[in-house]
C-alpha positions as CSV (number, residue, x, y, z in Angstrom):
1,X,0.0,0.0,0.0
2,X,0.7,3.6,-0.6
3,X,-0.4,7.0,0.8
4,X,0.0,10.2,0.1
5,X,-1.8,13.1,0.8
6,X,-2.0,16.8,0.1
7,X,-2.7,19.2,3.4
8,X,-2.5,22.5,1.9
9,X,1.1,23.0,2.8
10,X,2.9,20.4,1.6
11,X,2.6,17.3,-0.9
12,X,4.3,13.7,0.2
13,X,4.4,10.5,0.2
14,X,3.1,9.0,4.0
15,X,4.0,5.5,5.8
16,X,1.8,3.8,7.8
17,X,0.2,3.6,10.4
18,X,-1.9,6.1,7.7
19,X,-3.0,9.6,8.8
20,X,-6.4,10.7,8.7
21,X,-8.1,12.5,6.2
22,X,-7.1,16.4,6.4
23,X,-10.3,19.1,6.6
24,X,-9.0,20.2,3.6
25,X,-6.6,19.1,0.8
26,X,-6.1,14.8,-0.6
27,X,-5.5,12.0,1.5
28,X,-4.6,9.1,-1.8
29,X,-4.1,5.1,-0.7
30,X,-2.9,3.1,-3.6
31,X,-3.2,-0.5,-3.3
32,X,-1.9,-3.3,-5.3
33,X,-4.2,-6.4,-5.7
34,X,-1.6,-8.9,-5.9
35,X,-0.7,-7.9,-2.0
36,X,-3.2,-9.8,0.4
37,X,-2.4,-7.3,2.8
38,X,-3.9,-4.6,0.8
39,X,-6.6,-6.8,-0.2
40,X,-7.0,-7.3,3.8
41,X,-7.4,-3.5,4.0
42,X,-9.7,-3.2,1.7
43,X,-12.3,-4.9,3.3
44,X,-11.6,-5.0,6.9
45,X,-10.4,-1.0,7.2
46,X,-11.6,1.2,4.2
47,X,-15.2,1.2,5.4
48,X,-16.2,1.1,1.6
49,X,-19.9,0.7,0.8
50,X,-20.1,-3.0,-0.4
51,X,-20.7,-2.2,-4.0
52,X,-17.7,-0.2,-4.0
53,X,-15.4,-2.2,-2.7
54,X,-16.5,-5.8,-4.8
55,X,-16.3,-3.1,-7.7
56,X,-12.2,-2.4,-6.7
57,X,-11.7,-6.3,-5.7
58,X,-12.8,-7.2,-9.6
59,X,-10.1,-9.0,-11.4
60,X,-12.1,-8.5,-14.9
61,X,-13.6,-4.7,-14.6
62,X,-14.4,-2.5,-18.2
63,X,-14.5,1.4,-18.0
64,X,-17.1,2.8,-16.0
65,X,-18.1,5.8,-13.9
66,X,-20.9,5.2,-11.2
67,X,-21.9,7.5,-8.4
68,X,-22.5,5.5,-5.6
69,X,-24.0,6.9,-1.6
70,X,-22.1,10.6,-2.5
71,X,-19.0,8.9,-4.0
72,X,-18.1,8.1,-7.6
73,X,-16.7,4.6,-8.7
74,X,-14.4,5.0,-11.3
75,X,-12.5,2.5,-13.7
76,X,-10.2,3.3,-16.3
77,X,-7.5,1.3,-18.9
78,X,-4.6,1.9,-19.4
79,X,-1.1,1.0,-20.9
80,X,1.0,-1.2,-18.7
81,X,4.6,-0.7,-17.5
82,X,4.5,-4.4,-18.8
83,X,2.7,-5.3,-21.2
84,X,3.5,-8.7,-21.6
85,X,2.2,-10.3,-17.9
86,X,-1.6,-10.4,-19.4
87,X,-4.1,-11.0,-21.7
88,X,-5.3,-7.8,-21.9
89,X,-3.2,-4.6,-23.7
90,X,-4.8,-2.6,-21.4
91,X,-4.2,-2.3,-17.5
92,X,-7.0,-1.2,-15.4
93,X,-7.1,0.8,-12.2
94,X,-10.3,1.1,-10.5
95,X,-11.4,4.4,-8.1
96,X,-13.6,5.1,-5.6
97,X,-13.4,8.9,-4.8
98,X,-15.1,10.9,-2.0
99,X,-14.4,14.7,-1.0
100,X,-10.9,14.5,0.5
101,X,-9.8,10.6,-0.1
102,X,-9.8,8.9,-3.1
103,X,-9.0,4.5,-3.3
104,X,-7.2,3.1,-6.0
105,X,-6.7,-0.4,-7.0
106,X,-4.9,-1.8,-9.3
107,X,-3.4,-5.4,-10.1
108,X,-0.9,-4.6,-13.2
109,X,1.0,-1.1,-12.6
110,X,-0.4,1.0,-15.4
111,X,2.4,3.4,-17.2
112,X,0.1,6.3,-15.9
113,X,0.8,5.8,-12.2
114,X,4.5,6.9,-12.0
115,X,3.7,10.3,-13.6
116,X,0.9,11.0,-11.6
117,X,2.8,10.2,-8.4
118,X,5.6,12.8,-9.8
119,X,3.2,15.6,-10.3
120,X,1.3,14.8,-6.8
121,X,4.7,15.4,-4.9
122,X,5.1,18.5,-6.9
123,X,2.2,19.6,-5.5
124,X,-0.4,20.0,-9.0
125,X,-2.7,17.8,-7.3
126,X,-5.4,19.1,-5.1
127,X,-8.1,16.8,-4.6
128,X,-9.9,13.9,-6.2
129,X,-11.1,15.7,-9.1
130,X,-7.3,16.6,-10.1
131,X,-6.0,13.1,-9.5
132,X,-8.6,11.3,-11.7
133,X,-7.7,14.1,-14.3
134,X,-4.8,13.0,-14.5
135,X,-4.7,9.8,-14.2
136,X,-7.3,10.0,-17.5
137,X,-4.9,12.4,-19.2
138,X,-1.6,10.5,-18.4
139,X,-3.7,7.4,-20.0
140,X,-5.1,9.5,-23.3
141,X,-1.8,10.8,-24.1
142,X,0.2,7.6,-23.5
143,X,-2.6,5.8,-25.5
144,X,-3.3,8.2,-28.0
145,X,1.0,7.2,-29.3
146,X,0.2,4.0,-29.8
147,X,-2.8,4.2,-32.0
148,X,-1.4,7.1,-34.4
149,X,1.6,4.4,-34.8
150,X,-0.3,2.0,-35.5
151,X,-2.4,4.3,-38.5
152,X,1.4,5.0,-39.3
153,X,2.5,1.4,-39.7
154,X,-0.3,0.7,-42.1
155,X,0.2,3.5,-44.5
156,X,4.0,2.2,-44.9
157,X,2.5,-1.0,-45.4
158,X,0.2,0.2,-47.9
159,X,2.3,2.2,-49.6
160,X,5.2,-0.7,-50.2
161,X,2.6,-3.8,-50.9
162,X,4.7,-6.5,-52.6
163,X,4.1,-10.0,-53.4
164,X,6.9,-11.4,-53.0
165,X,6.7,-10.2,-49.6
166,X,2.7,-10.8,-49.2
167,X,3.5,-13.9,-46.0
168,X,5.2,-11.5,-43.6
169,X,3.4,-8.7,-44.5
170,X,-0.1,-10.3,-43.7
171,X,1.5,-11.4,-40.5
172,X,2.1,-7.9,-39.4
173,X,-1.5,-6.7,-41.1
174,X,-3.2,-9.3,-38.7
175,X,-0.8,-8.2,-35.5
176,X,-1.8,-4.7,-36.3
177,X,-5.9,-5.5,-36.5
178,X,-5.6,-7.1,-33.3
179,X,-3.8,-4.7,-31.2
180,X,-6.6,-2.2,-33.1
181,X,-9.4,-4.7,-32.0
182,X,-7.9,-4.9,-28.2
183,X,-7.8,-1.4,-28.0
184,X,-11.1,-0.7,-29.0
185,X,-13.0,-2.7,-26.8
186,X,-11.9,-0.6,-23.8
187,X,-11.4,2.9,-25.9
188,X,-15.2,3.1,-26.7
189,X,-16.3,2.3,-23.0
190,X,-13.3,4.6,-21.7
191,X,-14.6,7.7,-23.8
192,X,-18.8,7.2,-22.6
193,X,-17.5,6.6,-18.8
194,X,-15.3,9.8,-19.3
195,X,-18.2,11.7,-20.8
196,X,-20.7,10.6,-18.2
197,X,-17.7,11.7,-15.1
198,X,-17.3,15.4,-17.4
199,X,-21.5,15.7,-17.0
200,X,-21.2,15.2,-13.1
201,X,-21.5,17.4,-10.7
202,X,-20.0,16.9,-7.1
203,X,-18.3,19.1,-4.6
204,X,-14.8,17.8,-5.7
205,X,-15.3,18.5,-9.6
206,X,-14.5,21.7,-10.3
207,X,-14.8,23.5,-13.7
208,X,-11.2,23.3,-14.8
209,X,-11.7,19.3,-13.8
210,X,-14.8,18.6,-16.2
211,X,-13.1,20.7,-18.8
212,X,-10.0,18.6,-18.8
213,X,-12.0,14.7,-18.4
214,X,-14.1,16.2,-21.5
215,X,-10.8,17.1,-23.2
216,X,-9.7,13.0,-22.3
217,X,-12.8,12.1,-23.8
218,X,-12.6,13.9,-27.1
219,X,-9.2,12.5,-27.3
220,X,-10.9,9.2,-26.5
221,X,-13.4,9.8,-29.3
222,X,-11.0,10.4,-31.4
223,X,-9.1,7.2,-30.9
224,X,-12.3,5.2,-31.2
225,X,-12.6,6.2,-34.9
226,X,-8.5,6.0,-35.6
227,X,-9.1,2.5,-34.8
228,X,-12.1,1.8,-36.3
229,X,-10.6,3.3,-39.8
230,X,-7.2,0.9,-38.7
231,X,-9.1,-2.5,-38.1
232,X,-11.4,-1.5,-41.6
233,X,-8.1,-0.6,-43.4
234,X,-6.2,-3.4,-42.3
235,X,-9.3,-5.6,-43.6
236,X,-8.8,-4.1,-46.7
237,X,-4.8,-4.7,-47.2
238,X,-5.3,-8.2,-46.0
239,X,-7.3,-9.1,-48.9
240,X,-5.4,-7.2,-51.3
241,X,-2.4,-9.1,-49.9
242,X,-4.2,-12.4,-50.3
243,X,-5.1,-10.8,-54.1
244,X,-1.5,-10.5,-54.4
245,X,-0.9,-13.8,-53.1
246,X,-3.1,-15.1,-55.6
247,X,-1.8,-13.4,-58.7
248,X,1.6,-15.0,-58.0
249,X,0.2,-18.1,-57.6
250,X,-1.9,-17.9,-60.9
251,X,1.8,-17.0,-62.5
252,X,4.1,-19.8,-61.5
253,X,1.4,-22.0,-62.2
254,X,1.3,-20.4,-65.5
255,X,4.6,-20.9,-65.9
256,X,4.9,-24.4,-65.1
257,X,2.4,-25.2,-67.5
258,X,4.1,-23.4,-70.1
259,X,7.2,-25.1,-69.5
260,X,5.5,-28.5,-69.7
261,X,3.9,-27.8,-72.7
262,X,6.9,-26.7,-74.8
263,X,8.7,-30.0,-73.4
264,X,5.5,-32.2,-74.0
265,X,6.2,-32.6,-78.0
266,X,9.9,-33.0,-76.9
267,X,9.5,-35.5,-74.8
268,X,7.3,-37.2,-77.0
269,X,9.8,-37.5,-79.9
270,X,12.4,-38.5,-77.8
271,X,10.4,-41.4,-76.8
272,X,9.4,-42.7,-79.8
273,X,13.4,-42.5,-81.3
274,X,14.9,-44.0,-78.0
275,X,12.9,-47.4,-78.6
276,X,14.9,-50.4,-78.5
277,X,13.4,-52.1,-81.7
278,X,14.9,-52.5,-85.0
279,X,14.3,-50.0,-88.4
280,X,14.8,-46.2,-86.4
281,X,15.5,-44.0,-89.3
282,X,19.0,-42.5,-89.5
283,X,19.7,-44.8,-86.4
284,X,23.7,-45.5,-88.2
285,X,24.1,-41.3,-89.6
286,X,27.0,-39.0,-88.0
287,X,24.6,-36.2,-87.9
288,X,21.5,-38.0,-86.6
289,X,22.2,-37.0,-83.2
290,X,22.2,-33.0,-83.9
291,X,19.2,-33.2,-86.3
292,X,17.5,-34.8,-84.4
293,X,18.8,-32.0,-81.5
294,X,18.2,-29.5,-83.8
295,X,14.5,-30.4,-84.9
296,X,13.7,-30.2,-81.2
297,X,15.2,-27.1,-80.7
298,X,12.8,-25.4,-83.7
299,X,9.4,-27.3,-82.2
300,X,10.4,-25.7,-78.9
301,X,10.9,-22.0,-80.1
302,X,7.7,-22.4,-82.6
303,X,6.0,-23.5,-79.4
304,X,7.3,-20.8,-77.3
305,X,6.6,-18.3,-79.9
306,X,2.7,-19.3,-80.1
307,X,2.7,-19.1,-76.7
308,X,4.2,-15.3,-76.9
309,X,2.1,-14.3,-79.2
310,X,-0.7,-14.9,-78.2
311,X,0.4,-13.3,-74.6
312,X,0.4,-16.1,-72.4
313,X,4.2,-15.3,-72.0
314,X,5.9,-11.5,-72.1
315,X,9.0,-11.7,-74.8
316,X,11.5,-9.0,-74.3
């Protein structure tokens, strides 16, 4: 567990035991859900209405913001410092914030936490209203990175399709789509739980607070249709990759049949004059050998040229 708190004169981080609540100013307790001993807390000392406190205890939450008995319940995604421990992209943190104390919970640390703490001890956090502002600002910005890089990955893709490249390239197409889709399905809740916190009023909201959560919102909104327009385009590359795919397919094959075709007649004289039976003409000539050759050589360019001109193959 963390604390800090805010009392009008200074900004810090506390130990335990943990101070009261000051008359005026933050009192913030950060808890990890992994740590029994905050889980412990949680439900023998935080004195959390029951709805509250199974809504911070959730191991699978999705955004939402819920005033509940003169507090709001608050739960946001964002990026993790590691990515890689879950199945989800996004980390969550849950709130429950009251005038003067605010209760966050969190079981992977989201990349937001660290700067939040920074600008707490610098003292640019007041109350509850600033803290979840900037926790949802932190998250936007953070957020809001990773989705224009991944509009940016798909226009280099789009702009350099190649066939011959068309395996890897649909590898990445799909990676992108799903980090799009995974990203979505807590974006769109993210931006309506943000826009339903930014139409609240309570005593620790103040107008500066509901003008920057609308401000995380928009920026929410905004990353809602960026991804939207990223999973549609990466539909649309993925089947012009597979076209792709396909054309190059359509070509060796092509190719090979060509191939067999021109050696088809070939192969079929060469047959008939390597029989082991008596009366092959020319069997006992010096130049049988290279007339033969040579009369092969003409039926495979006379082939070859059909085949050229009537645009099955490209001459030079």
């Amino acid at each position: 567990m963390r604390a800090f708190i805010y009392d009008l004169t200074s900004a810090r981080e506390v130990a335990l035991p943990l101070p009261s609540a000051p008359a005026k100013g933050l009192l913030w307790l950060h808890l990890d859900g992994q740590q029994e001993a905050d889980r412990l807390w949680v439900d023998k000392e935080s004195s959390l209405p029951t709805v509250a406190l199974n809504a911070l205890k959730a191991t699978e939450t999705r955004p939402r913001s819920d005033m509940v008995d003169g507090g709001a319940l608050i739960n946001m995604r964002g990026l993790a410092v590691n990515p890689n421990e879950g199945p989800d992209p996004l980390v969550s943190i849950r709130f429950w914030a009251a005038k003067g104390r605010v209760i966050s919970m969190a079981y992977r640390e989201p990349q937001a936490l660290a700067p939040v703490i920074a600008k707490f001890a610098s003292g640019g956090i007041h109350d509850p209203g600033d803290l979840i502002t900037a926790f949802s600002t932190e998250m936007s910005k953070a957020l809001d990175i990773h989705v224009a890089d991944l509009g940016d990955q798909l226009d280099e893709i789009e702009e350099r399709l190649d066939s011959e490249r068309a395996r890897s390239t649909r590898r990445k197409v799909s990676s992108i789509r799903a980090k799009a889709i995974g990203y979505r399905r807590f974006v769109v809740p993210q931006r309506e739980a943000l826009e339903r916190l930014g139409s609240t009023r309570c005593d620790w909201l103040d107008e500066e607070d509901h003008l920057h959560i609308r401000e995380s919102a928009d920026r929410y909104a905004r990353m809602a249709e960026e991804l939207e327009a990223v999973r549609e385009r990466s539909a649309v590359v993925h089947d012009e990759l597979t076209d792709l795919r396909g054309e190059q397919m359509e070509a060796r094959a092509l190719l090979i049949s060509i191939v067999a075709l021109i050696f088809l007649p070939l192969t079929f004289i060469t047959g008939l004059l390597g029989m082991n039976v008596k009366g092959i003409p020319y069997a006992e000539e010096s130049w049988a050998f290279w007339g033969v050759f040579g009369v092969c050589m003409l039926l495979g360019l006379a082939v070859l040229g059909f085949f050229i001109r009537a645009q099955w193959v490209r001459g030079r």
